[in-house]
DRENLUM-205380 format. One line per field, with one value per residue (C-alpha): residue number from 1; chain; x negated, z negated, y. Coordinates in steps of 0.5 Angstrom, whole numbers, plus 2048, in hexadecimal, padded with zeros to 3 digits. Layout:
% residues N
i: NUM,... $
ch: A,... $
xx: X,... $
zz: Z,... $
yy: Y,... $
//
This chain:
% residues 466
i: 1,2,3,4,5,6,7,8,9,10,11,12,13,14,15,16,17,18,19,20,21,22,23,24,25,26,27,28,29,30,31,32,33,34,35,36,37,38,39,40,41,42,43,44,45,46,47,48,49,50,51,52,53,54,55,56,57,58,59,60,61,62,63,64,65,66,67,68,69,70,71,72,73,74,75,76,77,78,79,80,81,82,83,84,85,86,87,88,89,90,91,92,93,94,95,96,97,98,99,100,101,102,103,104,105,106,107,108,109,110,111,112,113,114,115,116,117,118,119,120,121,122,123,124,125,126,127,128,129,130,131,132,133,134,135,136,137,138,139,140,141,142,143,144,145,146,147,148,149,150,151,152,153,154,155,156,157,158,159,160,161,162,163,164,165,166,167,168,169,170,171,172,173,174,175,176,177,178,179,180,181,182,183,184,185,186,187,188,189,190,191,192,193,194,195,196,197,198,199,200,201,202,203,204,205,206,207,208,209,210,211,212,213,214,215,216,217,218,219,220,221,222,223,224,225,226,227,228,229,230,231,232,233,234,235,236,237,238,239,240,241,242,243,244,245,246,247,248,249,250,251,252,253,254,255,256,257,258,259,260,261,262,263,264,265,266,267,268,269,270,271,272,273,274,275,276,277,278,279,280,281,282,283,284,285,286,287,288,289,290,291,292,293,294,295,296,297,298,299,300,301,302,303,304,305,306,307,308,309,310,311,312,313,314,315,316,317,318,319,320,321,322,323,324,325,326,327,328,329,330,331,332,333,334,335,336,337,338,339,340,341,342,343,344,345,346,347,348,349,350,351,352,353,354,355,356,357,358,359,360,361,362,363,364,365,366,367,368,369,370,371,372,373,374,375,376,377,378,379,380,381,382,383,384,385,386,387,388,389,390,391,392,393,394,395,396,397,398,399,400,401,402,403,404,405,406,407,408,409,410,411,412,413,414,415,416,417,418,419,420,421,422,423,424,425,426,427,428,429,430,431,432,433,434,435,436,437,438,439,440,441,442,443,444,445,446,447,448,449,450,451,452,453,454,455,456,457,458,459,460,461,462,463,464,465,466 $
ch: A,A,A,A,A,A,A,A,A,A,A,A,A,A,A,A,A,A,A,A,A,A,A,A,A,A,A,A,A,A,A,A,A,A,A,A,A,A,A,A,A,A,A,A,A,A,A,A,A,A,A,A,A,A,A,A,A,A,A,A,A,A,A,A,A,A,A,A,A,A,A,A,A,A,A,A,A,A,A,A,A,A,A,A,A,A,A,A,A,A,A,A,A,A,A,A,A,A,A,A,A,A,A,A,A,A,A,A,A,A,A,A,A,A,A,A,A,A,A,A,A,A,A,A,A,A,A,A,A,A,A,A,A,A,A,A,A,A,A,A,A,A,A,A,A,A,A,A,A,A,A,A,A,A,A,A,A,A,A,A,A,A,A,A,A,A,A,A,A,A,A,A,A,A,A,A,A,A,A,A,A,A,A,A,A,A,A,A,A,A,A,A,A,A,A,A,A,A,A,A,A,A,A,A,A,A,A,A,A,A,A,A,A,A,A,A,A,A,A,A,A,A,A,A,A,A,A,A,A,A,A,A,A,A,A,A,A,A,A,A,A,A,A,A,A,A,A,A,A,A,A,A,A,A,A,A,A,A,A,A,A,A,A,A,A,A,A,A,A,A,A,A,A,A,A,A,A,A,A,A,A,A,A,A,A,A,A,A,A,A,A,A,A,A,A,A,A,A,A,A,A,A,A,A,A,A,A,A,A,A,A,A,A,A,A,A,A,A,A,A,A,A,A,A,A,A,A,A,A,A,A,A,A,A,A,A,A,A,A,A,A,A,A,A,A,A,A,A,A,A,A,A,A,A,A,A,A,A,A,A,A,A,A,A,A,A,A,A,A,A,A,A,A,A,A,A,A,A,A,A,A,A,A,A,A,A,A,A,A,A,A,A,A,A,A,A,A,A,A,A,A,A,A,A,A,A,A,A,A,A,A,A,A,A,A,A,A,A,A,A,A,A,A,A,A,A,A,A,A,A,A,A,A,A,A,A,A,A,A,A,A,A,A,A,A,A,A,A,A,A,A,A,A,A,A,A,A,A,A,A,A,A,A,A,A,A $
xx: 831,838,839,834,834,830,82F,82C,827,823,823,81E,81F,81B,81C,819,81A,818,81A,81D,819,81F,826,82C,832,837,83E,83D,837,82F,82B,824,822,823,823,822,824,81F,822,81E,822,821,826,826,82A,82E,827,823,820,81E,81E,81D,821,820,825,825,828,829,82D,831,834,836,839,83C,83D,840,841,843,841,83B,835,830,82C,831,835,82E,82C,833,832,82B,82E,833,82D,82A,831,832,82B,82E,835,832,82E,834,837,836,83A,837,83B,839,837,83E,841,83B,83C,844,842,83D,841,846,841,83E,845,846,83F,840,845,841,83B,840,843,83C,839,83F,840,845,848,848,843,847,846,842,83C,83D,83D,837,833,835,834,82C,82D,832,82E,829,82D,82F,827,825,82A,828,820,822,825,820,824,827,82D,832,831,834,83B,83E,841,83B,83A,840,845,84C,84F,850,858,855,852,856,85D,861,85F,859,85A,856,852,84B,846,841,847,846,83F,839,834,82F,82E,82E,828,828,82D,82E,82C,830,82C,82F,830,831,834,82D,829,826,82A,825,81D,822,824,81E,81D,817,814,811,80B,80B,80B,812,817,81A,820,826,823,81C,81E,823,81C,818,81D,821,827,82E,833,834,837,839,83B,840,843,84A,84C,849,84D,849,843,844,847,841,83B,83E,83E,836,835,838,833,82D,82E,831,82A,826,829,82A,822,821,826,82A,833,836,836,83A,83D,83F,842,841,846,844,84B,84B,851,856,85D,85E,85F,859,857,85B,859,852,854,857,852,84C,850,851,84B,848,84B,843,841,849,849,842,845,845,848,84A,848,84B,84E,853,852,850,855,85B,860,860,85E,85A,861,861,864,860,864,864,85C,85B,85E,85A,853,852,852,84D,84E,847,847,84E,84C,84B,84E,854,85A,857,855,85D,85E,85A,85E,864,863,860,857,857,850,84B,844,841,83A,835,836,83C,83A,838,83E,842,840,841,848,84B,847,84C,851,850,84F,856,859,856,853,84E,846,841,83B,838,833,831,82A,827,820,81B,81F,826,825,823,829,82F,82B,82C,834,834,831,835,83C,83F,843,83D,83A,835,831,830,829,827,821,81D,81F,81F,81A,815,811,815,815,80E,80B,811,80F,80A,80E,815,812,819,81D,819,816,81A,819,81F,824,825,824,822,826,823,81D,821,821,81D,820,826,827,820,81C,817,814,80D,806,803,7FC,7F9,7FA,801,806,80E,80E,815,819,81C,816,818 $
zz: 772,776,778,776,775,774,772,775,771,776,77D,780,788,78D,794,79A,79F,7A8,7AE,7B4,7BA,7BD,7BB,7BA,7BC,7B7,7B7,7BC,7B7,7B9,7B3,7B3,7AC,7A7,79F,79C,794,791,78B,786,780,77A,777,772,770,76B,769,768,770,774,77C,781,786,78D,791,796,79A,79F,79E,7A3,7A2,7A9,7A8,7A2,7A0,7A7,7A5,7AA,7A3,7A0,7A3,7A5,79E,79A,79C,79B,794,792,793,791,78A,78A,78A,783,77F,782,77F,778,779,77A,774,770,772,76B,76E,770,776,77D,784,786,780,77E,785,785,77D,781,786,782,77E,784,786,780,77F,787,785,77F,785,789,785,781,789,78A,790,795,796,793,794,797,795,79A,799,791,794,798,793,78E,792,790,789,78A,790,78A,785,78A,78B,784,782,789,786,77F,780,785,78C,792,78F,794,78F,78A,78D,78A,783,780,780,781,77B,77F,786,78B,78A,784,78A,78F,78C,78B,793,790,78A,789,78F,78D,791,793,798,79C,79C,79E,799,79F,7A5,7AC,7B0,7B4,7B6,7BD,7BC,7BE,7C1,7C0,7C6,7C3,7C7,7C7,7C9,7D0,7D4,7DB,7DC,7DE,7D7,7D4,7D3,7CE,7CD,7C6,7CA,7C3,7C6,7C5,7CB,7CE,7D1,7D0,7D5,7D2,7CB,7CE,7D1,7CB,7C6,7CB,7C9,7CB,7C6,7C7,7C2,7C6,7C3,7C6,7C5,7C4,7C7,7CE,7D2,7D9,7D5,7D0,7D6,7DA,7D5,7D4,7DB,7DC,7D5,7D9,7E0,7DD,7D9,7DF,7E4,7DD,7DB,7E2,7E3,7DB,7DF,7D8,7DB,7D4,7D0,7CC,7C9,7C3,7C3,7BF,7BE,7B7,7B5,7BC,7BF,7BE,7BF,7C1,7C9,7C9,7C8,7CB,7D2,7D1,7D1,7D8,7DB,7D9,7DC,7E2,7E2,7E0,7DF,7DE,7D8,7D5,7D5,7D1,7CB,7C5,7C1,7C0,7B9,7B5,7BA,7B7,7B0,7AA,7A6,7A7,7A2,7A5,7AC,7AE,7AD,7B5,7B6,7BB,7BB,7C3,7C4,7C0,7C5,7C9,7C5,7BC,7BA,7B4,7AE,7AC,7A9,7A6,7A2,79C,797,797,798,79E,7A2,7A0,7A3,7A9,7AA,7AA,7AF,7B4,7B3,7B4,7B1,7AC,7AC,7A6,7A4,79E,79D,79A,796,794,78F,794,79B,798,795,79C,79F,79C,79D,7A4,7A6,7A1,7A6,7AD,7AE,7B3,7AE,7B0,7AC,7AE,7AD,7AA,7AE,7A8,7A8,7A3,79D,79F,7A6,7A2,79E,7A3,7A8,7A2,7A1,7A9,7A8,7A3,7A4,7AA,7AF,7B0,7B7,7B8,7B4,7B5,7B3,7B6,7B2,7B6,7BC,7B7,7B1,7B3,7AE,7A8,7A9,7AA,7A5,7A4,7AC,7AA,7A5,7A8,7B0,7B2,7AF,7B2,7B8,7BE,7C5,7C6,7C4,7BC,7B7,7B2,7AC,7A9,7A7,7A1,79C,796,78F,78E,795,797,797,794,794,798,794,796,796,78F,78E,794,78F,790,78A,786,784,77B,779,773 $
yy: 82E,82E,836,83A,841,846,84E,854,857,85C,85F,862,866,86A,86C,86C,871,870,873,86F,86E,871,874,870,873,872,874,87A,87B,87B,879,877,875,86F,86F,867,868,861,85E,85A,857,853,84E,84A,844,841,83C,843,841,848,849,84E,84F,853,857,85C,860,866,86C,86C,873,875,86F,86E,876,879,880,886,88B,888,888,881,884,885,87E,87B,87E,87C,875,876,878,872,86D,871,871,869,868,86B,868,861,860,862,85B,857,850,84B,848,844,84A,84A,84C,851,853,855,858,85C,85F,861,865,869,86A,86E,870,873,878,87B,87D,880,884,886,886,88C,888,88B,883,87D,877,873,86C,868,86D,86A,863,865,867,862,85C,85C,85C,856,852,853,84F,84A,849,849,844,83E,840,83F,839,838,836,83A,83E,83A,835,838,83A,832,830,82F,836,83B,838,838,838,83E,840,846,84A,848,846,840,83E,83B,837,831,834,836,83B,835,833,838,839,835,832,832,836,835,835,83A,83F,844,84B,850,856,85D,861,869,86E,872,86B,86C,866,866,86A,871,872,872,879,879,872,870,86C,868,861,85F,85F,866,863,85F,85B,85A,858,852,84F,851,84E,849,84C,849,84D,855,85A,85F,866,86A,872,870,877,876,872,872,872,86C,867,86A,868,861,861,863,85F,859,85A,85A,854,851,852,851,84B,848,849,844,83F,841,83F,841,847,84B,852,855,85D,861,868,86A,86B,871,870,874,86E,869,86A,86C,866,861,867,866,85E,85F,862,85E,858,85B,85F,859,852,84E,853,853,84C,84B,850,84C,851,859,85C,861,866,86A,86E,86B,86D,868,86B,872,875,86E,86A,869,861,85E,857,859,85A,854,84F,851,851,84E,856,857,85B,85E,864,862,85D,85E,85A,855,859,85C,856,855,85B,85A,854,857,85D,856,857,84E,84F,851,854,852,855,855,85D,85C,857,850,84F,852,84F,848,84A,84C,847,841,846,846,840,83E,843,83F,845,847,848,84C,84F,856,859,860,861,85C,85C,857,854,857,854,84C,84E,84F,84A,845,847,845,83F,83D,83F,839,83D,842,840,847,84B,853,855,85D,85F,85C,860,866,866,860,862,860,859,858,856,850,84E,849,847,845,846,842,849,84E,84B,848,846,842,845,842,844,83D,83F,838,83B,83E,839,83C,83D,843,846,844,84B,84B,853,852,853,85A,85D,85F,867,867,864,868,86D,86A,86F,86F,86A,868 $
//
């Protein structure tokens, strides 16, 4: 049957809660906990056949709701009630449709939906919208799931014309006439992709830094995780406000993954940085560029790129031109990012590249993905500390989008205990020794996460049951 669409009929959420092993500093913010909100989703298509689909995802509140007047609590409630109102919001969609379109009719009611819980919350700010994409990214991946499972294939099959009626351009614009979303998505994913390790402000780089050790097992040092996962790709997190200091820690980074490397007879390795949105213009950056090549020309010349450096906002104080930074280096918009006006936008100030992330959603993720790529622009994927399903999610969007060369994956170095129970199941996610992730083990139906079977009596309490 060409182009089959379906309804939602009943959505089900609940939310698990862990602590980090150890803080991630964020944004000159030290936090040590995490929130994953579980969607589970009932659609049903025109021929009356029903499915469940699965989507999760953290909170990210630190990240996605930087606040300087509301609290950790108070952002994290904030967002904990967006996800009840989406729940009720989403059942209210009567039309049948392909993912893609439900995705963006979903959108725009939790846009609306958010503004109702702020004023009912009396909150002193808006919620900004990445935080509605953050939360309402688990209520879309679980239509994008629920649609593969339904039609009993992997949901990078069902990108095509036979299944999403039309072509790009009334997304995208006129640009992009005749050109469907399968052009710029891979129906099947690469084997394997290098994992980007993150190397955090607090992260004790040498046996010195370790103030307090956990004594779990796991590696203690930055030294100690390159051996243990056979790292070759570094995420650096940098101040941006704290020139000594950020070129210094690049520095320091870039020592001991020489002496270790040189011990694994490893020759090539690589760098990302990471200022989330610290730096206050773009002369800081472009003199942090000069010292670290002076300072430091091995470790310069192995930085892949340099991510979201100044603010995120680019109509009003974020509007910083950084054309002069990205001759030297691709400049990602990360936190910038959120609809397609803003990767124009980004475009325009001189950002050469596009950080895409599951958070945000799928339905978005693969609109800037295609417009990325109709830009020549540097893509990336990043993630959000995912642990389980969310991490199968975000690895799958890396895997599928063709310029994307590495994958980041954190919970395992923060919140090991979340991915667990999918260890034995997808080892080549959540187990590497050589460096690579092996994406091509995500080959299910949907977004190929199916929720692990749990002892009788220990079943997460969903919320609203109906």
């Amino acid at each position: 049957m060409p182009n089959p669409a379906i309804r939602i009929e009943d959505v089900l959420t609940n939310f698990e809660c862990y602590r980090y092993r150890t803080p991630i500093k964020f944004g000159g913010v030290a936090f040590d906990r995490a929130t994953i909100l579980n969607v589970r989703m009932q659609v049903c298509d025109t021929r009356g056949r029903q499915m469940i689909g699965f989507g999760s995802m953290p909170l990210g509140n630190v990240w996605a709701f930087p606040s300087r007047r509301l609290t950790y609590d108070q952002t994290l409630s904030a967002m904990r009630q967006l996800a009840e109102r989406f729940r009720e919001e989403a059942i209210l969609v009567e039309d049948y449709g392909h993912p893609m379109e439900l995705g963006l009719w979903l959108e725009e009611r939790f846009l609306r939906a958010a503004s109702e819980v702020a004023a009912r919350l009396q909150l002193t700010e808006p919620i900004p919208k990445l935080a509605v994409l953050v939360v309402g990214s688990a209520f879309d991946a679980a239509v994008h799931d629920a649609y593969g499972k339904l039609l009993g294939r992997s949901a990078y099959h069902c990108y095509g014309p036979d299944c999403l009626p039309g072509d790009l351009s009334r997304w995208l614009g006129r640009d992009f006439r005749g050109q469907t979303l399968e052009q710029y998505i891979s129906r099947e994913p690469k084997p394997k992709l290098p994992l980007y390790h993150l190397v955090g402000a607090l992260d004790p780089l040498e046996a010195e830094d370790v103030a307090q050790p956990v004594g779990d097992g796991l590696p203690e040092t930055l030294g100690e995780w390159i051996t243990y996962n056979g790292l070759t790709h570094l995420k650096i997190k940098l101040n941006g406000d704290d020139l000594a200091w950020d070129v210094e820690r690049v520095v320091r980074v870039d020592r001991v993954a020489e002496q270790v490397q040189r011990q694994r007879g490893i020759v090539q390795w690589w760098y990302s940085l990471d200022f989330n949105e610290r730096c206050g213009t773009v002369d800081y950056l472009l003199e942090f560029m000069k010292q670290l090549q002076e300072r430091a020309p091995r470790a310069w010349q192995r930085v892949q790129y340099i991510e979201q450096p100044t603010h995120r906002d680019l109509k009003t104080h974020g509007r910083v031109d950084l054309h002069a930074a990205s001759q030297w280096k691709p400049i990602v918009a990360d936190e910038a990012l959120t609809d397609l006006e803003s990767l124009y936008l980004a475009r325009d100030l001189g950002y050469t590249g596009v950080a895409l992330k599951a958070c945000k959603g799928q339905t978005q993720s693969l609109l800037a993905a295609a417009a990325a790529q109709k830009l020549g622009m540097f893509v990336c994927v990043q993630d959000l500390t995912c642990p389980g399903a969310s991490l199968i999610h975000s690895a799958g969007l890396a895997a599928h989008v063709p310029p994307v060369a590495a994958i980041e994956a954190n919970a395992r170095q923060y919140m090991p205990q979340a991915n667990r129970a999918w260890e034995e199941r997808f080892p080549g996610i959540f187990r590497m020794t050589d460096g690579y992730m092996r994406t091509g083990e995500i080959t299910g139906p949907g977004l190929g996460a199916v929720p692990p079977e749990v002892p009788a009596g220990s079943e997460p309490v969903w919320e609203n049951p109906p």
